[in-house]
Legacy VTK file of the C-alpha trace (Angstrom):
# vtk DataFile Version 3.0
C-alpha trace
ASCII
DATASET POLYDATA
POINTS 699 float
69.901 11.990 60.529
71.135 15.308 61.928
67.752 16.769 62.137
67.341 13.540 64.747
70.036 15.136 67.395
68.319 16.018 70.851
68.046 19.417 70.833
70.415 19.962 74.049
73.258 19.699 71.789
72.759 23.435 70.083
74.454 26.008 70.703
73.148 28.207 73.213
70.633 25.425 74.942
72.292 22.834 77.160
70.434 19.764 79.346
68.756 22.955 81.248
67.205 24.534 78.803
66.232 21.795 76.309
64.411 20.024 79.678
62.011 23.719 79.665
62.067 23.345 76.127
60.872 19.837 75.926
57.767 20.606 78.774
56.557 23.457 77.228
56.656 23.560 73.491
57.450 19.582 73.089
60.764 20.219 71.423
63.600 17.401 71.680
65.140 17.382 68.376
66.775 19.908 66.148
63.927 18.735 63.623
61.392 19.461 66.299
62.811 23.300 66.470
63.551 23.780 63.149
59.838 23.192 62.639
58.655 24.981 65.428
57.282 28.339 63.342
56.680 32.139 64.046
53.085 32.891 64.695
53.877 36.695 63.466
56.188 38.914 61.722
57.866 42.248 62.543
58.896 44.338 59.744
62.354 45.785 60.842
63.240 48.396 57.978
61.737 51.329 59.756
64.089 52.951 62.281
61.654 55.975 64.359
62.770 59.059 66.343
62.106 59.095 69.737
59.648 62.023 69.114
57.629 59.764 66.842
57.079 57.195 69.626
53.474 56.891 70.950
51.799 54.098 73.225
49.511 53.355 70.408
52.199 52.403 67.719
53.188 48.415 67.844
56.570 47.868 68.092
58.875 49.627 67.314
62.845 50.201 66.795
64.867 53.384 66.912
68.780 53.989 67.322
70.174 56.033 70.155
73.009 56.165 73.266
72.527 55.574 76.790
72.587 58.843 79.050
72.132 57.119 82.358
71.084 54.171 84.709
69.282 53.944 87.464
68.450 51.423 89.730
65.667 51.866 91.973
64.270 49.819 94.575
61.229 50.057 96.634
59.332 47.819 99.582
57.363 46.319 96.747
60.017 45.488 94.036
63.542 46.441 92.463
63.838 48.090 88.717
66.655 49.410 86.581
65.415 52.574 84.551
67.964 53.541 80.979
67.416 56.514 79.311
68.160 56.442 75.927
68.344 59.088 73.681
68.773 60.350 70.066
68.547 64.251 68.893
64.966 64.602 69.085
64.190 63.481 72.659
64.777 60.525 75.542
62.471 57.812 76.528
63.025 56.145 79.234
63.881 52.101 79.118
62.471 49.762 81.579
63.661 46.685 83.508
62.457 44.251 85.814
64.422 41.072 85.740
67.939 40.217 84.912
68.492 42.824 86.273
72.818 42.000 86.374
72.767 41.042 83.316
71.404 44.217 81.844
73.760 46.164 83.774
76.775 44.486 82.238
75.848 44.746 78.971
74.434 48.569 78.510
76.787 51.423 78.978
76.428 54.911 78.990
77.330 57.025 75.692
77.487 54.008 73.869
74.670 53.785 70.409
72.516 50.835 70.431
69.226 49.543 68.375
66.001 49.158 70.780
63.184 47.216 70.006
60.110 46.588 71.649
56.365 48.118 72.809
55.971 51.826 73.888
53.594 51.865 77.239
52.748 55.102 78.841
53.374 54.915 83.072
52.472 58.117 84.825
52.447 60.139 81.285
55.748 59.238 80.385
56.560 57.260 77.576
58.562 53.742 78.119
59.762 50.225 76.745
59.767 47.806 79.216
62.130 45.263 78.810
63.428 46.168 75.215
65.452 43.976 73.047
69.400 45.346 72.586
71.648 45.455 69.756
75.165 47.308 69.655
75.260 49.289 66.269
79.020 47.355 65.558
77.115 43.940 66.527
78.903 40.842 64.161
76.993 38.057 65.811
77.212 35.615 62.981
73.280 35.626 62.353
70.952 35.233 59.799
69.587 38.968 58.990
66.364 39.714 58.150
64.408 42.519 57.749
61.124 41.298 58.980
61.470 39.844 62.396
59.980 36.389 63.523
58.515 36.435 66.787
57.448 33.166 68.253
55.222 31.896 71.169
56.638 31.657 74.534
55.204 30.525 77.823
56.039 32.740 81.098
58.697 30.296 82.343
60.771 30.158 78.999
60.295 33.682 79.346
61.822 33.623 83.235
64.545 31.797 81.967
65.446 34.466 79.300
64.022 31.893 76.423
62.005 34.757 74.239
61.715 35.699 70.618
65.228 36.713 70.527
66.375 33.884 71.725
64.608 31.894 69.420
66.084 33.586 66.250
69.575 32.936 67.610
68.901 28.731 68.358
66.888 29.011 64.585
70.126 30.972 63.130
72.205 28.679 64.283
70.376 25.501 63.784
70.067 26.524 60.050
73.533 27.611 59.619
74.098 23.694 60.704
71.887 21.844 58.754
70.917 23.790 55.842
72.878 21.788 53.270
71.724 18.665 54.883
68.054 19.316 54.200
66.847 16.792 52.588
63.478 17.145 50.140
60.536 15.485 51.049
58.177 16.149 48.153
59.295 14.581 44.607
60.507 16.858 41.911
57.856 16.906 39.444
55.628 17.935 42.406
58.005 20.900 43.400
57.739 21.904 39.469
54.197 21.073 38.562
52.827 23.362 41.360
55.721 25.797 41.247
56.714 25.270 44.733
60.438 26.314 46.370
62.475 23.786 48.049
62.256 22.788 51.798
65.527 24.334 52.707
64.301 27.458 51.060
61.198 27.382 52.324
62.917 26.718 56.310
64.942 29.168 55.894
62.595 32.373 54.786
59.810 30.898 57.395
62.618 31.981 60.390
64.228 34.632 58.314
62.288 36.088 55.559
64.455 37.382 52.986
61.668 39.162 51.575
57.668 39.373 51.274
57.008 37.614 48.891
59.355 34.538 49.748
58.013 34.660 52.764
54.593 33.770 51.068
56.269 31.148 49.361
57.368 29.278 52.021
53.918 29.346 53.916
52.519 28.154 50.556
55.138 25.140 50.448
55.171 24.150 54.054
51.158 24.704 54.558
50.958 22.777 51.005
53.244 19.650 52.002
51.452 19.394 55.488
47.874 19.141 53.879
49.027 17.463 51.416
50.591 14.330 53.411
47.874 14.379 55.658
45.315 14.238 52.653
47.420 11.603 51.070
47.261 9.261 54.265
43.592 9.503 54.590
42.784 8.866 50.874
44.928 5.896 51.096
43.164 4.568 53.887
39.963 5.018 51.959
41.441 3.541 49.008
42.666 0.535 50.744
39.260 0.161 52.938
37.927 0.363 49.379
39.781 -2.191 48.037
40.002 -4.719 50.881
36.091 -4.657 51.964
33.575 -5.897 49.842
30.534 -4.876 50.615
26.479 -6.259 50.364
24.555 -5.649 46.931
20.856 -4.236 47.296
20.181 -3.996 43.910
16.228 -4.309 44.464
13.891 -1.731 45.791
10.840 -3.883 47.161
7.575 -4.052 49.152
8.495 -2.348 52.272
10.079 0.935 50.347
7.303 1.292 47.953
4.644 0.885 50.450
6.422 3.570 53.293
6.707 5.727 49.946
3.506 5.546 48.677
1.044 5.335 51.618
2.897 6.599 54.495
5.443 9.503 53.814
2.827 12.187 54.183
5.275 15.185 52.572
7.846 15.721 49.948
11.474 15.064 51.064
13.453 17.847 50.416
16.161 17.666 47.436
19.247 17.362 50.008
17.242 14.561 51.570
16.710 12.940 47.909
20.147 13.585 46.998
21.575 11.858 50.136
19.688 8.615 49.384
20.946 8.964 45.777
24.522 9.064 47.247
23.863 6.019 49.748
21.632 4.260 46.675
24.748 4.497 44.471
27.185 2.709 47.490
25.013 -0.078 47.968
25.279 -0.961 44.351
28.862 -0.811 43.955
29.585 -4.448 45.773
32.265 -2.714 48.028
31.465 -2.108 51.753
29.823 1.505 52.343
31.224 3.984 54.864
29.693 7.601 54.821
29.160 10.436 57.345
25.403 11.272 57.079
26.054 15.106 58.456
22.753 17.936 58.850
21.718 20.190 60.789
18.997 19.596 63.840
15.602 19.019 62.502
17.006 18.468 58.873
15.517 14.517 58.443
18.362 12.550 58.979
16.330 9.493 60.576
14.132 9.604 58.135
16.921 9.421 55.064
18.315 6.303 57.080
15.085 4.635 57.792
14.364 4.713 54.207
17.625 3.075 53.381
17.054 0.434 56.473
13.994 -0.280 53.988
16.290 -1.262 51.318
18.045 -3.199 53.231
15.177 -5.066 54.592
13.661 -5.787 51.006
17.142 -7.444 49.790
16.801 -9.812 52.724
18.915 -8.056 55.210
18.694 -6.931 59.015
19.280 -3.397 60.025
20.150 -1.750 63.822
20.795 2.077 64.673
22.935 1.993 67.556
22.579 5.762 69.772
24.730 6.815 72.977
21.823 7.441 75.109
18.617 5.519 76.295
16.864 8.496 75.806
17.573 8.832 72.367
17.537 5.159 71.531
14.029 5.363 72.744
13.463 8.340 70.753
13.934 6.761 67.579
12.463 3.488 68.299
9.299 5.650 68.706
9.943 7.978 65.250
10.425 4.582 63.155
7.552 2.825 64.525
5.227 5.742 63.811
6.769 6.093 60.647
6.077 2.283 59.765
2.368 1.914 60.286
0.969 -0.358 58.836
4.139 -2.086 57.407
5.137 -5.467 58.093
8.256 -4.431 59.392
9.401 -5.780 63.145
11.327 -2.962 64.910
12.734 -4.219 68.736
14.511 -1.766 71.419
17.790 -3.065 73.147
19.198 -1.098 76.103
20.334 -1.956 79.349
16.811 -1.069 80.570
15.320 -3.709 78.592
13.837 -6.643 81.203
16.317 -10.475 81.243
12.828 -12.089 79.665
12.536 -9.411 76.952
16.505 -9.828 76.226
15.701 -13.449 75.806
12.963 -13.194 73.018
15.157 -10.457 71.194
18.354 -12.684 70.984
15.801 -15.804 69.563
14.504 -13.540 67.540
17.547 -11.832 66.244
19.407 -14.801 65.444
16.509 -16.487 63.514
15.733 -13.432 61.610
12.814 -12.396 62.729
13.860 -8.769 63.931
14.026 -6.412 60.976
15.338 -3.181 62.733
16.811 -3.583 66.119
17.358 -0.161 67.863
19.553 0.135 71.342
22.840 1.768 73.124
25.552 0.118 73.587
23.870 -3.245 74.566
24.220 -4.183 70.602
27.695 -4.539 71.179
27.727 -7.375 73.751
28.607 -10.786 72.561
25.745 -12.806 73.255
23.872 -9.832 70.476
24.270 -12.130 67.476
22.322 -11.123 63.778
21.406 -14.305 61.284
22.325 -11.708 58.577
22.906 -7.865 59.171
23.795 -5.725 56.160
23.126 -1.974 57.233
24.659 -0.602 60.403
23.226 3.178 61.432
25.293 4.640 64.156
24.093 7.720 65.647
26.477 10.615 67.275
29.456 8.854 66.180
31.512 11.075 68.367
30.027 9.762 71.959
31.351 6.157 70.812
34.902 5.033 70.594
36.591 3.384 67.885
36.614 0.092 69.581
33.083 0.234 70.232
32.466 0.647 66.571
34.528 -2.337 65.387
32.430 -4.192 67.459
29.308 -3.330 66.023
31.034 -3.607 62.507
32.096 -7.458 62.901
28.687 -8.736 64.067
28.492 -10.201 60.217
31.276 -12.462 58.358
31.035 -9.593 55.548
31.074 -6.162 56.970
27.653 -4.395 56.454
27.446 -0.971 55.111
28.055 1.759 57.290
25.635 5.159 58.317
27.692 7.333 60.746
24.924 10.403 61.225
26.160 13.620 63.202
23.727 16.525 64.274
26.366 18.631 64.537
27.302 20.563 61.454
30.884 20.466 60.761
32.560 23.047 58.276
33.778 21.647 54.953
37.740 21.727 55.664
36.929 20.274 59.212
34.888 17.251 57.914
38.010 16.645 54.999
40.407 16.443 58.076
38.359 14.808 60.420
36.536 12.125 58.073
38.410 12.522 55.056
38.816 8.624 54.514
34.999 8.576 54.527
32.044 9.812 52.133
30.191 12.670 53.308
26.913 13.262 52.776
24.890 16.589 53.823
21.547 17.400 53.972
21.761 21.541 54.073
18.446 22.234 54.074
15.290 22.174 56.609
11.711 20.469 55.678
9.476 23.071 53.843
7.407 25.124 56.628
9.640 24.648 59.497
9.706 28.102 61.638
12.908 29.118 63.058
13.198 29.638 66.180
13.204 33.179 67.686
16.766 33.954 69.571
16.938 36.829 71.767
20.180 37.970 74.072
19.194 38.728 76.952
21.190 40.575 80.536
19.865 39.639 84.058
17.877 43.053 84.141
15.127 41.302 82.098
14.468 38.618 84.135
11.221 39.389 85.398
10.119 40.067 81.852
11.613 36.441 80.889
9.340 34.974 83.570
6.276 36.888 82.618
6.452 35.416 79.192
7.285 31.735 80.463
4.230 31.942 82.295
2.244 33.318 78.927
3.895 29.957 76.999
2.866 27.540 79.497
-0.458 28.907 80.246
-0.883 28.528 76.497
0.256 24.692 76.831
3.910 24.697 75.995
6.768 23.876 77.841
10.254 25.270 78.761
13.950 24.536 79.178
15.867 26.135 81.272
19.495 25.087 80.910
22.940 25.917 83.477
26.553 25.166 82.858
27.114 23.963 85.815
25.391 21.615 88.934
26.837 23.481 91.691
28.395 26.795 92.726
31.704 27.439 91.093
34.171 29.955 93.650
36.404 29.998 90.434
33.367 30.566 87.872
30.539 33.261 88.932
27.926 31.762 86.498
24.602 30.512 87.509
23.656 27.209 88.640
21.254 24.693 88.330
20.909 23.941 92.344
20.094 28.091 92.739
18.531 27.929 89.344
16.079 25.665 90.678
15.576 27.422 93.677
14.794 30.587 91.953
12.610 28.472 89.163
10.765 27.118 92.142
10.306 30.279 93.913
9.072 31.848 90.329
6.949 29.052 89.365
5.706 27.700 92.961
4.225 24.256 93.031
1.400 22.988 92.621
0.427 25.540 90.488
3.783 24.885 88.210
5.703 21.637 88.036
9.645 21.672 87.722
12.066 18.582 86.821
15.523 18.409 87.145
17.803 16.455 84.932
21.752 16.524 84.753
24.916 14.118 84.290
25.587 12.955 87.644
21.792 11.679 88.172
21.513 7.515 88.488
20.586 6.610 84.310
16.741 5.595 85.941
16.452 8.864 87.897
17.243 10.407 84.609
15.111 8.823 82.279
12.305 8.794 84.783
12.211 12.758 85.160
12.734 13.164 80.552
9.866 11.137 80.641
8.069 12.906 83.207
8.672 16.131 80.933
8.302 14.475 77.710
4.801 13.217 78.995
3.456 17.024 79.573
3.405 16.629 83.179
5.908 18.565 84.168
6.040 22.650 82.928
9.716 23.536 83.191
12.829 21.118 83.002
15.857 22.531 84.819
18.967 20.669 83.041
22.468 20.989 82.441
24.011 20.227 78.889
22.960 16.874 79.399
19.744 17.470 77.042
21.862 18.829 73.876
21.727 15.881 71.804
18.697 13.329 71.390
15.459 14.918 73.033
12.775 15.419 71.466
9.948 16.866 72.804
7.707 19.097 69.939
5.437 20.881 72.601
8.298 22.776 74.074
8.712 25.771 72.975
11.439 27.659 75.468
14.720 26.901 75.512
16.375 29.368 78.123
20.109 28.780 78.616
21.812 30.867 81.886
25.219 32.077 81.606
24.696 31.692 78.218
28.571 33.226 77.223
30.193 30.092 78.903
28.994 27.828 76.231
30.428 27.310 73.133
28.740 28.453 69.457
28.615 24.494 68.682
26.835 23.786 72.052
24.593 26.797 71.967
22.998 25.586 68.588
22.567 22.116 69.536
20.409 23.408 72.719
18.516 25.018 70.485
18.045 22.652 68.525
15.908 21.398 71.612
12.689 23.477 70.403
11.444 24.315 67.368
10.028 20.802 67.181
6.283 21.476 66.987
4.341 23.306 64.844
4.153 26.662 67.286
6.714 29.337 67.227
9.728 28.669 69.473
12.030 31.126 71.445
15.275 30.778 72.761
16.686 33.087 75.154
20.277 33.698 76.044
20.744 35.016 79.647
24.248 36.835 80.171
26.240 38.806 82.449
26.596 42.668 81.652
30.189 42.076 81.063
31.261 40.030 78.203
34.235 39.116 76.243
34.803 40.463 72.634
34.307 37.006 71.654
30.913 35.966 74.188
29.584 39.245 72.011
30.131 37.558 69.107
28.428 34.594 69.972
25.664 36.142 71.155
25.350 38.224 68.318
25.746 35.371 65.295
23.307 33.078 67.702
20.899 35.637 67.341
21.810 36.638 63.531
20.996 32.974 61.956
19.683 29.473 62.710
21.963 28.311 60.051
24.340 25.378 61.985
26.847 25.219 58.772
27.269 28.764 59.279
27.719 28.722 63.031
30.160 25.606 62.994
32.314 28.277 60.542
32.588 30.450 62.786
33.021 28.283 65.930
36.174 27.171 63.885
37.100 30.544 63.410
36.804 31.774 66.593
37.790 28.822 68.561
39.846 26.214 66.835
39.528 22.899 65.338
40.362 21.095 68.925
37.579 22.719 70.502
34.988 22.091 68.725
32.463 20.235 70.204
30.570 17.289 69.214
33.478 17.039 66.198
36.111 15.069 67.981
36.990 15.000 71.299
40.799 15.463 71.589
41.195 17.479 68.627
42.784 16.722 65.324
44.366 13.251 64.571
47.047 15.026 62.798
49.301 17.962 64.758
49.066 20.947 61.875
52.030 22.877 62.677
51.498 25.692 59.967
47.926 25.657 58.483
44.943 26.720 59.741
41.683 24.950 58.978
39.749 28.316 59.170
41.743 29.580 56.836
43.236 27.366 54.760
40.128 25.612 52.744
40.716 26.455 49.603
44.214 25.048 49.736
42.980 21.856 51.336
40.575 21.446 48.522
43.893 21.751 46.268
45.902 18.879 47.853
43.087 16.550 48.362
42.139 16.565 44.508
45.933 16.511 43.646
46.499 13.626 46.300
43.365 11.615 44.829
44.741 12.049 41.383
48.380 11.031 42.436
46.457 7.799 43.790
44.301 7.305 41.164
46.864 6.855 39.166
49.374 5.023 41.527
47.271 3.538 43.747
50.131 1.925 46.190
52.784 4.409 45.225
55.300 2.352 43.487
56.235 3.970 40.527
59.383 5.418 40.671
58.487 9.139 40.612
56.573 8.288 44.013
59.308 6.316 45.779
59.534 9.294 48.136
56.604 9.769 48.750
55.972 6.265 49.595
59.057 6.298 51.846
57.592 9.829 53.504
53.887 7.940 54.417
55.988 4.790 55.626
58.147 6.838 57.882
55.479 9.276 59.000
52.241 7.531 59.084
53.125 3.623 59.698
52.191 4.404 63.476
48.845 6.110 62.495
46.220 3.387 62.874
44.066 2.722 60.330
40.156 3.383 61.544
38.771 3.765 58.073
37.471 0.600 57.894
35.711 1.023 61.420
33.756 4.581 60.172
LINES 1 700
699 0 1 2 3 4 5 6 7 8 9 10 11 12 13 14 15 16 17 18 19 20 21 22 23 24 25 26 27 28 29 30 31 32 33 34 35 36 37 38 39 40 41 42 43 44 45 46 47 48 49 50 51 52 53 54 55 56 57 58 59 60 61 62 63 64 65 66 67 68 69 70 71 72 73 74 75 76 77 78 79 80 81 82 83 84 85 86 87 88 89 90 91 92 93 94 95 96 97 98 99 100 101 102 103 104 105 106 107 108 109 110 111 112 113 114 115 116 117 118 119 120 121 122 123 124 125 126 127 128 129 130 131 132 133 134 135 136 137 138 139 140 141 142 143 144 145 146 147 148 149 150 151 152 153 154 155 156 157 158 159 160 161 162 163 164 165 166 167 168 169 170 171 172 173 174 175 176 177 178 179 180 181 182 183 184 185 186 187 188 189 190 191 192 193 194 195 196 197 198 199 200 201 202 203 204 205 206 207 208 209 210 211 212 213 214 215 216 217 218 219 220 221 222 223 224 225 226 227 228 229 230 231 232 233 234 235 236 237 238 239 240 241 242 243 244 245 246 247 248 249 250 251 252 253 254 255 256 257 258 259 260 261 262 263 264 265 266 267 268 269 270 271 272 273 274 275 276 277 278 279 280 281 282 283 284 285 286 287 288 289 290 291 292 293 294 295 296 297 298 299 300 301 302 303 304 305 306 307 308 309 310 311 312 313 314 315 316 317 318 319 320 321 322 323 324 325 326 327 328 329 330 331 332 333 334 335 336 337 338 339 340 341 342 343 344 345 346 347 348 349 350 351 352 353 354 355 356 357 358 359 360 361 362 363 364 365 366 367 368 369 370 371 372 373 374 375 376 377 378 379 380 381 382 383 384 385 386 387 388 389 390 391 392 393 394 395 396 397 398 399 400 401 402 403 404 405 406 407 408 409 410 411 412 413 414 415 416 417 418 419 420 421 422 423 424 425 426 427 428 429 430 431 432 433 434 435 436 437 438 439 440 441 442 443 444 445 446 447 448 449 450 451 452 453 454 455 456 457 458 459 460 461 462 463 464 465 466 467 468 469 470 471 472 473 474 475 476 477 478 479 480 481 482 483 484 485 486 487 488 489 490 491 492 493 494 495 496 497 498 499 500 501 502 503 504 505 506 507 508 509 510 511 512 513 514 515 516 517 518 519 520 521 522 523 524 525 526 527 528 529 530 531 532 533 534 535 536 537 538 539 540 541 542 543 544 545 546 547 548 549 550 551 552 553 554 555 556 557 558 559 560 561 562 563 564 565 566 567 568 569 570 571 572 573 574 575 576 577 578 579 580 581 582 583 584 585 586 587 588 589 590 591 592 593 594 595 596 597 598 599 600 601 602 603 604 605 606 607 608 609 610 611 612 613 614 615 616 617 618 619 620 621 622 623 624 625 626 627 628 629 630 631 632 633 634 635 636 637 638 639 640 641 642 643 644 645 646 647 648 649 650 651 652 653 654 655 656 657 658 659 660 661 662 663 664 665 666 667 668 669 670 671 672 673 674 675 676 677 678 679 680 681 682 683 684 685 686 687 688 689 690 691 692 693 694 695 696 697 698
């Protein structure tokens, strides 16, 4: 319980300090500190001479005594300058604030230790606010060698709340509570996998009494982290598992031989024939499916789903694909009934569009069985939508719905039908394990044979002019363009372009009547919207100016152009998916990504990997390298449901592999935990994840 004790109560901190401590890094509890962790190391062993010091060298430390102080104060600020020196040379020792403080504490001829970052001001070498040890210093702390240094915000920094401060409150905290450490993995776990204890593993994260225990205790606390969270998820799985029985379609009938045989014009590929395999093998099990269908744009993901809607419609069952947007639901209420011709299959649209006397023949018909398929938004989920027997759910873009929203659709039927949740946005293994570990995932990795890629070039503003030339060449030829902005109006904060000049310019570039130009973006009334896609869609209209709006759901095979301004303020994730927008048809698309001059080292890196590979898996890697798990978009859209205080999910994959297979075998064989070598464990999930609701069952 002592690792429960508000944090205000350590040594050193106070009601002042833990209130800053609280609003900026969330910590309240000595438990809360103890497992707030260094993002870096320093290795302390190497003492320099001040001749050796450079501006290029990290930090550093060297010995040496004080030969004066000066304080020095201008019109502009106030500064204390120490020169410190050993018997190769001085260097002069910089400070700004506390400025008292430093004063009573450094004297001349007396020997300290300096640490910090060597800057160069006016040619002359300097440390600007250096930490200070007395040689004779017996402060009582933990030593180590190799130096934690931990992340601090500017106002824990004004109120003199740094690194070093942090390795006194973690010194002292341990020196506390070390003994009273309890372990929270079970011991043939800590043996099996040849892991230290926790209280070893605290105490080398803060205070590494080596290398290579400092390894070990990443390994242990990155291990028992995954490992819990992997544990909770597969339990949730195990108990949707358990609890939901599901629908049997154990016969493959009329409707899926005759789409096979007379109207599937080309070969599915093998991640397409693998997928229905997986979903095949769920609807025979008699428990209630839940998988992510994941692949990348243009990779057949309706069609895998229709196909299965087929088997679920020749074992007497109704079917409905529920999308966020009208324009998508539309979309694929067109796809599936040119798919289906010829095949007595009835397919209805629902969406909030849809006319009081259609609604009326729908819900008949729905209720009485006649509708097969039943495609629509969020107007499935109203009350007076009742099925006479659905069996197969299809929910597209999971990530635009909330979990309530899902339940909904989930509980139109006594049993709970199976469950399709499909994602165009690639997700990278470890993500997907985090994010939907309770579920099956399915991917389909590959493209349908003699797809083209499309063509990305990186382009600066200077080729403009040779940008419009070509858009002119494209839609002369018949083809269409996007031209996409980040933003509806002019930004003082944000210099990037526009859609309300972009249009303009468009406009001016492409004058009417000669050229038509739409406009489509998120504040737009739903009919404005859909009437200016359709406009576009139809091949009236030449160019559509649009904001991100257009990254998921349109699809519109004779553009070709997909041009997207200030391209370096969109994410990797976000510049794929508006890609994704062409490369539709059968002609060669282009995208083209318009930047400023002057880019980040990261924007670069977009840029470049954008135009190195159409691959999404490959992208979404990278996006998590570069970016983060909680930025990620069309993922999840406030992060992780778990707070990872140590691992890294760009990093860490292999290891999360490790604990999920050794968390599925712990529950394989002890499927609620209750033999005695997993009382802790069962006592850790109770305490830890009781409040964690369980959405498995939802998808």
């Amino acid at each position: 319980m002592i690792l429960e004790t508000e944090i205000k109560f350590l040594a050193g901190i106070g009601p002042k300090r833990a209130e800053i401590l609280k609003k900026e890094l969330d910590i309240s509890t000595f438990k809360d500190m103890l497992y707030t962790f260094p993002y870096r190391y320093i290795d302390r062993t190497k003492f320099y001479k001040v001749n050796e010091i450079t501006e290029d060298l990290p930090y550093i430390q060297f010995k040496g005594k004080i030969t004066r102080i000066e304080n020095i104060e201008t019109s502009r600020n106030k500064r204390l300058i120490a020169y410190a020196a050993d018997d190769s040379g001085e260097i002069q020792l910089v400070f700004f604030k506390g400025i008292k403080w430093v004063k009573s504490k450094l004297h001349t001829n007396a020997e300290y230790v300096f640490f910090g970052k060597p800057n160069v001001f006016k040619g002359q070498i300097n440390i600007i606010h250096p930490e200070t040890e007395t040689i004779s210093d017996e402060n009582n702390q933990i030593n180590s060698n190799i130096q934690a240094v931990y992340s601090c915000t500017e106002r824990l920094k004004d109120n003199f709340i740094g690194t070093k401060a942090f390795n006194r409150f973690q010194s002292s905290l341990l020196t506390l509570v070390y003994d009273k450490i309890d372990e929270t993995l079970p011991e043939y776990i800590i043996s099996q996998y040849k892991l230290i204890s926790l209280k070893n593993a605290l105490l080398n994260i803060h205070f590494p009494q080596s290398p290579e225990l400092l390894e070990k205790a990443r390994f242990r606390l990155k291990f028992e982290e995954l490992f819990y969270i992997q544990l909770s998820l597969l339990s949730q799985r195990l108990n949707r598992m358990q609890k939901n029985s599901g629908f049997i379609f154990s016969k493959i009938g009329d409707n899926f031989n005759s789409f096979y045989k007379n109207n599937l014009s080309f070969e599915l590929t093998n991640a397409q024939k693998r997928v229905i395999k997986e979903i095949r093998k769920d609807f025979a099990t008699g428990k209630q499916m839940n998988r992510l269908l994941q692949g990348d744009v243009g990779s057949g993901k309706t069609l895998v789903a229709l196909i299965c809607m087929l088997i679920a419609i020749d074992n007497g069952f109704q079917t409905c694909i529920m999308a966020p947007t009208e324009i998508l639901a539309n979309q694929h209420y067109q796809t599936i009934n040119d798919f289906l011709k010829g095949i007595d299959v009835n397919v209805k649209l629902l969406t909030g569009s849809t006319k009081k006397s259609e609604r009326k023949i729908i819900d008949t018909d729905l209720t009485s069985g006649k509708i097969n398929i039943l495609i629509g938004t969020h107007a499935l989920i109203e009350n007076t939508v009742q099925f006479s027997n659905l069996g197969f759910v299809v929910i597209d873009e999971q990530h635009r719905f909330g979990v309530e929203q899902r339940a909904k659709l989930r509980l139109k039927n006594t049993v709970s039908p199976h469950v399709l949740v499909m994602t165009a946005t690639p997700i990278p293994r470890t993500l997907a394990m985090t994010l939907y570990g309770d579920l099956d995932i399915s991917t389909i990795d590959e493209l349908p044979p003699g797809r083209k890629n499309v063509k990305t070039v990186h382009l600066f503003e200077t080729k403009r002019l040779q940008l419009f030339g070509f858009m002119r060449k494209q839609i002369k030829a018949g083809r269409q363009v996007y031209v996409v902005y980040p933003l509806i109006k002019e930004s003082e904060k944000m210099d990037y372009k526009n859609l309300e000049d972009g249009y303009f310019t468009i406009t001016q570039a492409f004058p009417p009547p000669e050229y038509v130009t739409c406009v489509v973006h998120g504040k737009m009334k739903a009919d404005e919207k859909d009437f200016a896609m359709n406009y576009f869609a139809s091949g009236k209209a030449n160019i559509l100016v649009a904001t991100s709006v257009i990254e998921v759901g349109v699809n519109i095979p004779n553009a070709s152009v997909m041009v997207i301004e200030s391209a370096e303020r969109f994410g990797l994730s976000q510049l794929h998916q508006l890609r994704g927008r062409v490369g539709r048809g059968a002609e060669q698309s282009y995208c083209f990504l318009m930047s400023d001059v002057k880019l980040t080292n990261e924007a670069r890196k977009r840029m470049q990997l954008m135009v190195k590979t159409n691959n999404g898996f490959e992208i979404a890697e990278e996006d998590l390298r570069l970016r983060g798990p909680g930025d990620i978009e069309g993922t999840q859209q406030s992060g992780l449901p778990f707070n990872l205080k140590i691992s890294n999910l760009a990093k860490d994959g292999k290891l999360l592999e490790y604990v999920r297979n050794i968390a599925f075998n712990i529950l394989n064989e002890d499927n609620s935990l209750e033999l005695n070598k997993n009382s802790l464990l069962r006592k850790i999930m109770e305490k830890n994840f009781k409040k964690q609701i369980d959405y498995s069952a939802i998808s």
